[in-house]
ZAMARGU-4260 file (C-alpha; in steps of 0.2 Angstrom, whole numbers, plus 5000, padded with zeros to 4 digits):
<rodrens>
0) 5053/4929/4498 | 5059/4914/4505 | 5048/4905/4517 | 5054/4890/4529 | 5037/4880/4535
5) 5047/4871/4550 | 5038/4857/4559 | 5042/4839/4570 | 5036/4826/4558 | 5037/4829/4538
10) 5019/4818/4537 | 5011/4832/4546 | 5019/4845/4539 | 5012/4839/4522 | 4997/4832/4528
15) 4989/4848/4537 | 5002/4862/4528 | 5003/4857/4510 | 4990/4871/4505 | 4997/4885/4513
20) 5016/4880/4504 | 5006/4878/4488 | 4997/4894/4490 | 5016/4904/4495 | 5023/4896/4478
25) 5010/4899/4469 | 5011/4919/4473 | 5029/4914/4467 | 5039/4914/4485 | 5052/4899/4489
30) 5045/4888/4502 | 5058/4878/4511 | 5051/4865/4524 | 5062/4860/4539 | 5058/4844/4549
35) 5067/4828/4557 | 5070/4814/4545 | 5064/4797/4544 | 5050/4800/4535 | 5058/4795/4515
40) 5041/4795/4510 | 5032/4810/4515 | 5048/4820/4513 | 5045/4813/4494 | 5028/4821/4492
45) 5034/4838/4499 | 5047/4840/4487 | 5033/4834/4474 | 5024/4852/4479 | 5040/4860/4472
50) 5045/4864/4491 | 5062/4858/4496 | 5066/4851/4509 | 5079/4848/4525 | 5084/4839/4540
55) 5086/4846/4558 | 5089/4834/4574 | 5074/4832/4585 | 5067/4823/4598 | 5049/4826/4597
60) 5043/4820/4615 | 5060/4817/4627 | 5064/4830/4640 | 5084/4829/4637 | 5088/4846/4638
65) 5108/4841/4629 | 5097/4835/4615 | 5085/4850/4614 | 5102/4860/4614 | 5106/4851/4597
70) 5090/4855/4593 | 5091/4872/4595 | 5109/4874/4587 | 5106/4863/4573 | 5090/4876/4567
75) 5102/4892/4570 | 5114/4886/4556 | 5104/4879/4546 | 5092/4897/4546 | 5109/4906/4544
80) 5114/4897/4529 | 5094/4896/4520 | 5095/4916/4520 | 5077/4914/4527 | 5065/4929/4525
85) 5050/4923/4534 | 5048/4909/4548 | 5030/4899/4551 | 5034/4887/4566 | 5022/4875/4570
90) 5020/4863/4586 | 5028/4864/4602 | 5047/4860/4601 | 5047/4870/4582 | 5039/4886/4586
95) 5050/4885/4607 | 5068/4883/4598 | 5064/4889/4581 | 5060/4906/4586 | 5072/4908/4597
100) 5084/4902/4583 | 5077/4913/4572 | 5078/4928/4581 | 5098/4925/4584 | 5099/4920/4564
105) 5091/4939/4561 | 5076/4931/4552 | 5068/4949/4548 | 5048/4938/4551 | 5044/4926/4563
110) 5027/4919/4568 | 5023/4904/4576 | 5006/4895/4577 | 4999/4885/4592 | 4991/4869/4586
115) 4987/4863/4603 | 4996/4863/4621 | 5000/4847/4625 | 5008/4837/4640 | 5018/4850/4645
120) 5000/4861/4647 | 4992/4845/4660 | 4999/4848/4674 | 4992/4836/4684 | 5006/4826/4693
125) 5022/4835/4700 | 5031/4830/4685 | 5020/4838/4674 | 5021/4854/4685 | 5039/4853/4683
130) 5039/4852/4662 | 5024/4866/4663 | 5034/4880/4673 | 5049/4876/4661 | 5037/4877/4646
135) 5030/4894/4652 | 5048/4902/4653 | 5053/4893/4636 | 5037/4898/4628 | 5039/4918/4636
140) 5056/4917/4629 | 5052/4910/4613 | 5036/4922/4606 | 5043/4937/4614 | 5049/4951/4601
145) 5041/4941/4588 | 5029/4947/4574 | 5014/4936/4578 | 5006/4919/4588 | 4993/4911/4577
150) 4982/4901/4588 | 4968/4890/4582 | 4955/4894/4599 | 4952/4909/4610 | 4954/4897/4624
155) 4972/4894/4621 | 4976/4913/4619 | 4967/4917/4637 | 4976/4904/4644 | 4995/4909/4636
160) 4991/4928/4643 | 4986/4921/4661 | 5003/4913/4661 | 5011/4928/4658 | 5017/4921/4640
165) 5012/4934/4629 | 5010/4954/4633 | 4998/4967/4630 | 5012/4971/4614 | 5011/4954/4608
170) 5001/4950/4590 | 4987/4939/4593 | 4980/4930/4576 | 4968/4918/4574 | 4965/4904/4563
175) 4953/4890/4558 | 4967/4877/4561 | 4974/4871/4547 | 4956/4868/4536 | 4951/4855/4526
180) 4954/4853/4509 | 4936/4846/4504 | 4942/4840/4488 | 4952/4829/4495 | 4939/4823/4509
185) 4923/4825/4497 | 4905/4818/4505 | 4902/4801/4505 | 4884/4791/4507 | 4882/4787/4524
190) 4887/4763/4524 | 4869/4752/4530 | 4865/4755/4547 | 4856/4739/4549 | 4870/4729/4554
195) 4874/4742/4570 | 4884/4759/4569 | 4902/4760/4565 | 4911/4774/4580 | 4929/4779/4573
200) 4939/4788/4584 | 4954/4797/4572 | 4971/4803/4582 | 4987/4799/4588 | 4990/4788/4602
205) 4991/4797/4617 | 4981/4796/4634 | 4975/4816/4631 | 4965/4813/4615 | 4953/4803/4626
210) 4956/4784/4620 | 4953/4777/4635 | 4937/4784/4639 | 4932/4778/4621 | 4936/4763/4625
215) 4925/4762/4642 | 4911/4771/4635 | 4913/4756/4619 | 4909/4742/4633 | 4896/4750/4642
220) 4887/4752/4623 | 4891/4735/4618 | 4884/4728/4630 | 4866/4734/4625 | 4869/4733/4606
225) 4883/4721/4602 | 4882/4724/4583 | 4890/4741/4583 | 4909/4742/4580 | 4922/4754/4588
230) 4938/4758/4579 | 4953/4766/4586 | 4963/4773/4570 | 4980/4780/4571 | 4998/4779/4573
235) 5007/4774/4591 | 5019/4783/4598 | 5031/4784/4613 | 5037/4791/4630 | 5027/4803/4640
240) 5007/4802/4641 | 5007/4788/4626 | 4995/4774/4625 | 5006/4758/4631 | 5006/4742/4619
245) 4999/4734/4634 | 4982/4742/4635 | 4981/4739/4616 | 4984/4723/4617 | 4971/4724/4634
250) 4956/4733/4623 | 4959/4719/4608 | 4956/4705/4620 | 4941/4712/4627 | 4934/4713/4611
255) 4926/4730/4612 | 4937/4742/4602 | 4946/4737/4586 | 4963/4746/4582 | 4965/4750/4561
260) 4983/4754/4565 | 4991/4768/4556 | 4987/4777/4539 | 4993/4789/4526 | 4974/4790/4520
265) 4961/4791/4531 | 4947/4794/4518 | 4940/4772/4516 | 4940/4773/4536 | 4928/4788/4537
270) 4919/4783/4521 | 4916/4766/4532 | 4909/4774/4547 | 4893/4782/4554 | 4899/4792/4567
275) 4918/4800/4571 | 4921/4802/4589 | 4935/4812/4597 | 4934/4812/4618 | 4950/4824/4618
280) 4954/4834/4636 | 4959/4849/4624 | 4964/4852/4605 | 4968/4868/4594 | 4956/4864/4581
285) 4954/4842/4578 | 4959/4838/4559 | 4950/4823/4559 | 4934/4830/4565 | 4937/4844/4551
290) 4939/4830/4539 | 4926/4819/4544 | 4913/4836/4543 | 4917/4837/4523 | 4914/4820/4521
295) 4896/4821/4527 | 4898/4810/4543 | 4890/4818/4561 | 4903/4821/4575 | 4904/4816/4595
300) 4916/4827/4605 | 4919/4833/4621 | 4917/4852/4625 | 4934/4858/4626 | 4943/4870/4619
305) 4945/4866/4602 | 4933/4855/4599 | 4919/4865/4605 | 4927/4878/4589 | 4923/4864/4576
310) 4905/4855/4583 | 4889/4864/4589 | 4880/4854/4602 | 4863/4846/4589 | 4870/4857/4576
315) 4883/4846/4566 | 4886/4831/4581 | 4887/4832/4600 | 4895/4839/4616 | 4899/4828/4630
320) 4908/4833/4646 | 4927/4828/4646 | 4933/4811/4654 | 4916/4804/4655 | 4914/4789/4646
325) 4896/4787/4654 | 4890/4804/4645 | 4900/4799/4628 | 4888/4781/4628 | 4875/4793/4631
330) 4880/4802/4616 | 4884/4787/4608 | 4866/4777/4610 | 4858/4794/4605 | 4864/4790/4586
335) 4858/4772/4586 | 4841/4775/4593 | 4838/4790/4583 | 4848/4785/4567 | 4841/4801/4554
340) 4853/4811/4566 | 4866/4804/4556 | 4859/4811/4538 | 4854/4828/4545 | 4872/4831/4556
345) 4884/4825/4544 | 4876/4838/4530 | 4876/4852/4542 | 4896/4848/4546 | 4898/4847/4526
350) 4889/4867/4523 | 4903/4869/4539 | 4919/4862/4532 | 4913/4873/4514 | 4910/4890/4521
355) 4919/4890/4537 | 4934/4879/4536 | 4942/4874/4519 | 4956/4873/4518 | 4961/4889/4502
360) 4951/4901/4514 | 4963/4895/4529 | 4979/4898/4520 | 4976/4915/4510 | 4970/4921/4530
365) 4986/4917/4538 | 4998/4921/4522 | 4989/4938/4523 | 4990/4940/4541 | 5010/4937/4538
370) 5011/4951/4525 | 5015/4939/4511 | 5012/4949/4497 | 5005/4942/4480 | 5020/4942/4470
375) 5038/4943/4479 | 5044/4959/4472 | 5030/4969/4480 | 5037/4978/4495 | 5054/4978/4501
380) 5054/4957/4501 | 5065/4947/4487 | 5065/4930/4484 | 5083/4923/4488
</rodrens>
């Protein structure tokens, strides 16, 4: 069977995907990945996985619908020319052209998998509206007639049938995200807490994964206990809903929130902190708070959709309400005065991140709920 993995940057196609492709090649399918380039490196370690690779024209975050077009044309040949048996579509742009792409190519299996909604999802200024009703008619278009719409919250699902999006016909599956590979992030001793708490925030920079209200709820906290340390860690990005260079620039002045930049590893980050944070308005299933569970560290996120799937309120971390920076010091000043929280939460996450979200258990649930057999002659399916 050949199998395309088509995604909007190779980094996270290789970051969250890698154990899935490795698990389709080992039952001894091909496994072709499809993103943008620009990424030499982690394009690199795909092919490294013994998964090849290709380039396809996208604009990950613009709204020029003659560019989308490309998009959308540049998938159908290449699918026509890769002979592709099975599709797996990941994030918004992907799983909206790539299936519709697919279905004209005659790709005999298609699923898509919703890691998370987006801007387009917001809704909250008439812009917004505008992108959301085109997204719903996209989307409808896209997941219609296909064989099935992972989605990594029950949440997400309600809210894709309230839109009219998917059918009583359409093929609901669910998933744990994409794991965690608990190797990779093993547990690590909590760092001194004498010297204050370290809060590390994990995510790319947009306004919705709650940066801002991490950076408020970091004044209010330093302003009682001025030894802890707040760190922003994660790539910028740009265009709609992203964090400006301005109010980076704004928060390092102030002196209350440090920003790591970017990484490729965020395992000496995580190793260095005592609590991750994540104040999202709404995820599928957070990465970063998977990976910081297997590493032992105790979690602070808002109770949204997603996150709420991850972290139990006093089980493994804490639930604040969204967009209140007040409630997330709260939360916050809660670990410092009451610091054994630390030990007890981070090795309930780990027992978590073992039993319920690693990584091999993820990927042999979804390739099973694809129909990938174990070898590729079983069925009618042949490798190509």
């Amino acid at each position: 069977m050949r199998i395309c993995v088509l995604g909007n940057q190779s980094r996270a196609v290789f970051l969250f995907w890698r154990v899935l492709m490795n698990e389709a090649r080992t039952r001894g399918h091909s496994v072709l990945c499809l993103v943008p380039e620009g990424d030499e490196k982690s394009d690199k370690d795909i092919e490294n996985l013994g998964v090849s690779i290709r380039h396809y024209s996208l604009d990950r975050k613009g709204i020029n619908p003659l560019r989308d077009v490309q998009t959308f044309l540049d998938l159908k040949r290449i699918f026509h020319e890769e002979q592709i048996d099975l599709l797996f579509a990941t994030t918004i742009k992907p799983v909206i052209y790539g299936c519709i792409a697919a279905r004209l190519a005659g790709i005999p299996h298609i699923y898509a998998t919703i890691t998370g909604l987006g801007y387009a999802f917001e809704a909250d200024s008439f812009l917004k509206k505008i992108v959301h009703a085109v997204s719903v008619v996209l989307y409808r278009t896209a997941l219609s007639h296909i064989e099935g719409v992972f989605f990594q919250n029950r949440d997400d699902a309600r809210l894709f049938r309230s839109c009219g999006i998917l059918t009583d016909a359409s093929r609901v599956l669910f998933a744990r995200g994409t794991g965690v590979d608990t190797v990779r992030f093993p547990v690590q001793p909590l760092p001194d807490t004498s010297q204050g708490l370290v809060f590390l925030t994990v995510g790319r920079l947009l306004i919705a994964k709650g940066f801002c209200e991490f950076a408020e709820a970091a004044r209010r906290v330093k302003q009682k206990y001025p030894q802890c340390r707040f760190q922003i860690l994660g790539p910028r990005e740009q265009g709609l809903g992203s964090i400006s260079d301005e109010q980076l620039q704004q928060w390092k002045e102030e002196g209350a929130v440090e920003y790591l930049g970017a990484t490729s590893d965020v395992v000496p980050y995580v190793r260095n902190s005592h609590v991750v944070v994540l104040a999202s308005w709404r995820e599928g299933i957070p990465t970063a708070i998977m990976e910081a569970m297997s590493m032992g560290r105790a979690c602070l996120v808002t109770d949204v959709p997603g996150c709420r799937e991850a972290v139990t309120n006093g089980d493994n971390g804490f639930l604040v309400p969204s967009k209140d920076p007040a409630a997330l010091a709260e939360a916050m000043e809660r670990f410092i005065c009451q610091p054994e929280l630390l030990q007890a939460m981070g090795r309930r996450g780990r027992e978590l991140a073992e039993h319920t979200f690693d990584a091999h258990v993820v990927a042999t649930g979804i390739l099973q709920d694809m129909h990938v057999p174990a070898s590729p002659f079983e069925g009618n399916n042949h490798d190509k």
